[in-house]
LOLOVEX-966650 format. One line per 4 residues: for each residue x, y, z of N, C-alpha, C, CB. Coordinates in steps of 0.2 Angstrom, whole numbers. Glycine has a CB too. Layout:
<sites>
X,Y,Z,X,Y,Z,X,Y,Z,X,Y,Z  ...
</sites>
This chain:
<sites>
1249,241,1134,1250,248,1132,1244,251,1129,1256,249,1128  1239,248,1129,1232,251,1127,1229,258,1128,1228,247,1128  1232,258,1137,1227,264,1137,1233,271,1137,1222,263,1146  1238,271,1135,1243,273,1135,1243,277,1126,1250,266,1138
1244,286,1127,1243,288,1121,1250,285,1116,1242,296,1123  1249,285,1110,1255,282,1106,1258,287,1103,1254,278,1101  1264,288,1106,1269,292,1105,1270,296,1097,1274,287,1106  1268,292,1092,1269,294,1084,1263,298,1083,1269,288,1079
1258,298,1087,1253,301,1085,1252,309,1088,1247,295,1088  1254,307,1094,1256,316,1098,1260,319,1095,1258,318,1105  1266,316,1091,1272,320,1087,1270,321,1080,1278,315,1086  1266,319,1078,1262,322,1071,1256,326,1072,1260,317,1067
1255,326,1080,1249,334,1082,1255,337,1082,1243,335,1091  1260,336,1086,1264,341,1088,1266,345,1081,1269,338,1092  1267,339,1076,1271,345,1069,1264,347,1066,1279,341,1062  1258,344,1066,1252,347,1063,1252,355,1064,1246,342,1066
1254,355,1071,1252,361,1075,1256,366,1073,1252,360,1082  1263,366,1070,1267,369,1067,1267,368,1059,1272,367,1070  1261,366,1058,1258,370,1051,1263,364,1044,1261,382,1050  1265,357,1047,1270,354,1042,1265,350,1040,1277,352,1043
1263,347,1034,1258,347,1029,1261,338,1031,1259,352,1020  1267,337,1029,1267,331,1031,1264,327,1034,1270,331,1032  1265,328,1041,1262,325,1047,1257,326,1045,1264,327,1053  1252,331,1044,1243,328,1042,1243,323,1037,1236,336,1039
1248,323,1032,1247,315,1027,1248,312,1030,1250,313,1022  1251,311,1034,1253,304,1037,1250,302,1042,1258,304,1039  1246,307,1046,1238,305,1051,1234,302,1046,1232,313,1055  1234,308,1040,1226,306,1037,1228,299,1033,1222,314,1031
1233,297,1033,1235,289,1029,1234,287,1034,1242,286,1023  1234,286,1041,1235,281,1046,1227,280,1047,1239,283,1053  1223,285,1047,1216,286,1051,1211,287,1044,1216,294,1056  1212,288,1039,1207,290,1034,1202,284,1032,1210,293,1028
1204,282,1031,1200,273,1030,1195,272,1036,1206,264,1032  1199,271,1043,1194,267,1047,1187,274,1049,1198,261,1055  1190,280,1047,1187,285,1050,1182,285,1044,1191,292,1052  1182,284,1037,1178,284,1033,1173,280,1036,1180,283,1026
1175,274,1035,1168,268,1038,1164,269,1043,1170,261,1042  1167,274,1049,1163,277,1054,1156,280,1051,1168,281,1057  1161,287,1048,1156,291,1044,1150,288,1039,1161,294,1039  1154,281,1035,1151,277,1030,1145,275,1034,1156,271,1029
1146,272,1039,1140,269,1041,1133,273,1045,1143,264,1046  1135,280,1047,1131,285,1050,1126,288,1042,1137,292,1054  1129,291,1037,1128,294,1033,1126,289,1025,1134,296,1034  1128,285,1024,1128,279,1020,1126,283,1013,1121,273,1023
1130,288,1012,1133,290,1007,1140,291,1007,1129,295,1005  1143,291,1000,1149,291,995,1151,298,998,1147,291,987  1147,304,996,1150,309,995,1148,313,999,1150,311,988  1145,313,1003,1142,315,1013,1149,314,1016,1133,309,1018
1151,307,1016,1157,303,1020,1163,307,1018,1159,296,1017  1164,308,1010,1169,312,1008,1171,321,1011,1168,312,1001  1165,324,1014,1165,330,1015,1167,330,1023,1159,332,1014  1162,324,1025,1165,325,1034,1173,324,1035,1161,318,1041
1176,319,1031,1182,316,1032,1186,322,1030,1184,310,1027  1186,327,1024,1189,332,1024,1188,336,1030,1187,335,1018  1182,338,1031,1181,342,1037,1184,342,1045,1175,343,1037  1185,334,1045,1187,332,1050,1196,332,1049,1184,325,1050
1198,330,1044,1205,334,1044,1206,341,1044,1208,332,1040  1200,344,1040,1203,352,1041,1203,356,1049,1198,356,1037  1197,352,1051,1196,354,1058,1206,352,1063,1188,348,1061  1207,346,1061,1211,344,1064,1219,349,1063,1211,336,1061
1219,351,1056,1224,355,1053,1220,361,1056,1226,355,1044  1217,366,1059,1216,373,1064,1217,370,1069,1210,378,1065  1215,365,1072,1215,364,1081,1221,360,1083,1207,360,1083  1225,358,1081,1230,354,1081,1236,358,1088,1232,353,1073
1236,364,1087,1238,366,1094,1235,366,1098,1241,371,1095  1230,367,1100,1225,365,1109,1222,359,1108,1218,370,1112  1226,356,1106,1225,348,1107,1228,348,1115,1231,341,1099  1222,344,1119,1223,342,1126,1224,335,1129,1218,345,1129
1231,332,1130,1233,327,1130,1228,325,1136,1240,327,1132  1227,327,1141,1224,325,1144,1217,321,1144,1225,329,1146  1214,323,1138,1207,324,1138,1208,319,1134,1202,331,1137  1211,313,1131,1210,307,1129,1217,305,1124,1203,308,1125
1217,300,1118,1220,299,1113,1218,302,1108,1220,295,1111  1222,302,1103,1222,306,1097,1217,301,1093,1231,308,1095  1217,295,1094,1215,291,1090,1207,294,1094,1218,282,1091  1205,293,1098,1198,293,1100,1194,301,1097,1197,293,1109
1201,304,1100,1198,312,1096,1195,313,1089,1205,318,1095  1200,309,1085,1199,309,1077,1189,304,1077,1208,303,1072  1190,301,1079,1183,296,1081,1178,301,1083,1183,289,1087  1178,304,1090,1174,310,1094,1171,315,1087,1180,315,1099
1177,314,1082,1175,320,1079,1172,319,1072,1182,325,1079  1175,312,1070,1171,309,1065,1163,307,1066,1175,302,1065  1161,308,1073,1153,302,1074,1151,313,1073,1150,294,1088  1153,314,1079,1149,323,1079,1146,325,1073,1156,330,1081
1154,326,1067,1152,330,1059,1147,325,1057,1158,330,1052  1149,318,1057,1143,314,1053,1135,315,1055,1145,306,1053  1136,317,1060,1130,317,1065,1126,322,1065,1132,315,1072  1131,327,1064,1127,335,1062,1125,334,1054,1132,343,1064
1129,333,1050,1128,330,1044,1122,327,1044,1133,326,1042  1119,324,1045,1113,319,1044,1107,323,1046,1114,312,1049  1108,328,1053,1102,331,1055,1103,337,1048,1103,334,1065  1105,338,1046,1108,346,1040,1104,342,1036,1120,348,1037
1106,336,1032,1101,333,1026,1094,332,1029,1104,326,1024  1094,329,1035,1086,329,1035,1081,335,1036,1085,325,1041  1086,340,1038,1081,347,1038,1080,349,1034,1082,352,1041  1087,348,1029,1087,352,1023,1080,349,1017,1096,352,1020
1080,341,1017,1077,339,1015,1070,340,1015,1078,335,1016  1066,343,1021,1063,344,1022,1058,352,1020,1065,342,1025  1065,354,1022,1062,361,1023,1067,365,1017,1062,365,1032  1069,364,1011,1071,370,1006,1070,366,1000,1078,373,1007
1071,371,994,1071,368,990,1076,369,984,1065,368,988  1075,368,976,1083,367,976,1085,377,972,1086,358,968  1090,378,975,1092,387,976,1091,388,968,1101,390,980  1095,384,963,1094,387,956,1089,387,953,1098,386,952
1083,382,954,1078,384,953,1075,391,955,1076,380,955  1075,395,959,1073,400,962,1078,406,958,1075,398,971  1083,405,955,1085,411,950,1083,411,945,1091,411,950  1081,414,940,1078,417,937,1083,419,931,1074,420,941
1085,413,927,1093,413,922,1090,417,916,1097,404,918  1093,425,915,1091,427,908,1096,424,905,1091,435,906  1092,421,897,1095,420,890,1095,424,886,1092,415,887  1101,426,885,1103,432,882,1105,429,873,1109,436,888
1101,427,870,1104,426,863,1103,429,860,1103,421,861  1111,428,854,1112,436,850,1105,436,845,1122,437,843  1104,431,843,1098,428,839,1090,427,843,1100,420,836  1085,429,836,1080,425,840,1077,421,838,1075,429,842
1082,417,835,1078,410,832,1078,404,836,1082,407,825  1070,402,833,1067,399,840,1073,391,840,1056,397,838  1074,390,835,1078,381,836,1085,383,839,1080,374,825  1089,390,840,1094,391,845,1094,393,850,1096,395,844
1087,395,852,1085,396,859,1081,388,862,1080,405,860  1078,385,860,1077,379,861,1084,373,863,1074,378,854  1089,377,860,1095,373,862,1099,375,867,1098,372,859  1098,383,868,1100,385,874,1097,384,880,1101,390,873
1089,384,880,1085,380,885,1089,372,887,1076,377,881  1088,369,883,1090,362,883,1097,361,888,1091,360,875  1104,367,884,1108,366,891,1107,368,896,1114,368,890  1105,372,897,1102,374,903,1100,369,907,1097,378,902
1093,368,906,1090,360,908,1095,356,910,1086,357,902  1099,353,906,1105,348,909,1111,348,914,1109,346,904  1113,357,914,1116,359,920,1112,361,926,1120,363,918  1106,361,925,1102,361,931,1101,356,934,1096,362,930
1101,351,931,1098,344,933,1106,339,936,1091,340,925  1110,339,931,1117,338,933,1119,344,941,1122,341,924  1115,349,944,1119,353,949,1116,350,953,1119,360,950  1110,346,952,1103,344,959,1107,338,962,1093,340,955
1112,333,955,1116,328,957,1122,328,963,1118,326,953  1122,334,964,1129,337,968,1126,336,978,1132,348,965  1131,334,978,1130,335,988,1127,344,988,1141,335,993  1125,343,992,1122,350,994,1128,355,993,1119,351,1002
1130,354,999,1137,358,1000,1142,360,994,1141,355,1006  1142,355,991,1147,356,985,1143,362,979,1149,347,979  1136,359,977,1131,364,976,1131,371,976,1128,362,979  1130,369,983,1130,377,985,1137,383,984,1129,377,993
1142,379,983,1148,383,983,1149,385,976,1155,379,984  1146,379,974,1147,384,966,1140,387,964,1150,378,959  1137,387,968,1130,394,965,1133,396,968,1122,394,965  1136,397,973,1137,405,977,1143,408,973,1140,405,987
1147,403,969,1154,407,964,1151,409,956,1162,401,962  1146,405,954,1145,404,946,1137,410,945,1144,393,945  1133,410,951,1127,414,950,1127,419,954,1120,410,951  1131,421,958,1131,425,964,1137,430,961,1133,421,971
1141,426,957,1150,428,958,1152,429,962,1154,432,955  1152,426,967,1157,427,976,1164,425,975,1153,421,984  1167,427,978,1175,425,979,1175,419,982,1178,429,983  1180,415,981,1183,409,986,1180,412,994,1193,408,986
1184,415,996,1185,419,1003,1179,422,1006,1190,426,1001  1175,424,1001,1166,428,1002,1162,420,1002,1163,434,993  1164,415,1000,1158,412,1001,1161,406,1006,1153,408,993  1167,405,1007,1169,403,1016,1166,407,1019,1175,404,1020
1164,414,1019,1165,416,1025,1156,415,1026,1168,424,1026  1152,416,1021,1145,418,1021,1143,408,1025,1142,421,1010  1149,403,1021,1144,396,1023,1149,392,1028,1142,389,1014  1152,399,1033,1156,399,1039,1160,390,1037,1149,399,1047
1164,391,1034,1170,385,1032,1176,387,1031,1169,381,1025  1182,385,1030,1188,387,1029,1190,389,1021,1191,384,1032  1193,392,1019,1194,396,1012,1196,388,1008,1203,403,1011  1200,384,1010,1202,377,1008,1198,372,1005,1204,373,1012
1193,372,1010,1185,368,1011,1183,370,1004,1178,371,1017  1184,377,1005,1176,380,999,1178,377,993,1176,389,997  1185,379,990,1190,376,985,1189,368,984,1196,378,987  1190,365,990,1190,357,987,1182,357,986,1194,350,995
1178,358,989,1172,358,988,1169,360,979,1169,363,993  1170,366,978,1171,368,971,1173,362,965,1175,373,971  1180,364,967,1183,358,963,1180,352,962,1188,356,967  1177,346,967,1174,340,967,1167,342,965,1174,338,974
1163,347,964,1157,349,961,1157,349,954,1155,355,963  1165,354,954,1165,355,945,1169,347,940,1172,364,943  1172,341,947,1173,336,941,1167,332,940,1178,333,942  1162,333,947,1157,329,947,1151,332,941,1154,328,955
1153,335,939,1146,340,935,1150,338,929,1145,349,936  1156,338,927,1162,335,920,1159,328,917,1171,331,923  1159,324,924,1159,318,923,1151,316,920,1161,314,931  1147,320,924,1139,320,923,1138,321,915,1136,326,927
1141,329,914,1138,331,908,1142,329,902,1137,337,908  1151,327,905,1155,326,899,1156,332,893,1152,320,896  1155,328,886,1156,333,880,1148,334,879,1160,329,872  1143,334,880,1137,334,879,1132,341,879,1135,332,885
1136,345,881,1137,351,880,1139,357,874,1140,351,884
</sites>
C-alpha cells in the first residue's frame, strides 16, 4: 500500500478545506518534525526553518481545497512544498545578503528629549543603540514586520499586503520578533 494515497491524510485536506483548525493540527503534528529537517538541512538555520514551516502550513490552510488527488500524495505535496519555500528562502538571503543593507539604519530616529542634559540623552543614545543592534538579530522577515508596524506604523493588514503574506503570517512574525527582541534585551532597558 505504498503507492496508494492514505486515507487519513485526504480527510484532513478534506476538513482543512472546510476551514476546521483541527485537522491542520493534526497534519501539522503528523508532518511538522520530519518537514522541519527537510527545511533544517536546506537552510541550516533555527529561525529561517521556523518561517518556511509556518508558511508551508499557511500555504496548506488557503490551498487545501484544489488540492489535486491526482497529481500525487499529500505527504509528497507537503515535501514539494517544503524543498520550493526553503529553496526560495535561501536564494531571498543570499541576495538579500548581498545587495541591502540593514533598513533602520537608513531611518533617521529623532530624539526628542524633554531635557537637554547631555548624561540623559547619552542614555537615550545608548537604548537606542541596543534596540538596533537587538533588531539586526532578528530573521529578516520578522524584522521587517515590525519596522514596517513600529517605524512606519502600518497596520497588520497594510504590511501583509505591502510584503505580499497573509494577515496571520505578519502577526506570528511580529509576535516571534517582539519575544525574540524580550529575550535579547530582557529588563535592560
Amino acid at each position: 500500500m505504498t503507492t496508494l494515497q492514505p486515507l487519513d491524510d485526504l480527510l484532513l485536506l478534506e476538513k482543512i478545506a472546510r476551514q476546521e483548525q483541527a485537522a491542520l493540527a493534526k497534519l501539522y503534528d503528523r508532518y511538522a518534525r520530519v518537514l522541519y529537517a527537510v527545511a533544517f538541512k536546506i537552510l541550516e538555520s533555527v529561525e529561517e526553518t521556523e518561517e518556511v514551516i509556518l508558511d508551508v502550513f499557511c500555504q496548506v490552510w488557503r490551498t487545501a481545497r484544489s488540492y489535486n488527488v491526482s497529481r500525487g500524495r499529500v505527504d509528497a505535496w507537503l515535501f514539494m512544498l517544503t524543498r520550493s519555500r526553503a529553496i526560495d528562502r535561501l536564494r531571498t538571503l543570499a541576495f538579500r545578503k548581498q545587495n541591502t543593507t540593514v533598513y533602520v539604519d537608513a531611518i533617521p530616529l529623532q530624539l526628542q528629549a524633554a531635557t537637554k542634559e547631555p548624561q540623559e540623552e547619552a542614555i537615550i543614545q545608548e537604548r537606542r543603540d541596543r534596540v538596533l543592534a537587538a533588531l539586526r538579530q532578528l530573521p529578516s522577515e520578522q524584522r521587517q514586520a515590525l519596522e514596517l508596524a513600529y517605524y512606519q506604523g502600518l497596520t497588520h493588514v497594510e504590511i501583509a499586503a505591502q510584503m505580499g503574506k497573509p494577515v496571520g503570517t505578519i502577526k506570528t512574525r511580529i509576535r516571534l520578533g517582539l519575544m525574540k527582541l524580550h529575550k535579547v534585551l530582557g529588563d535592560r532597558l
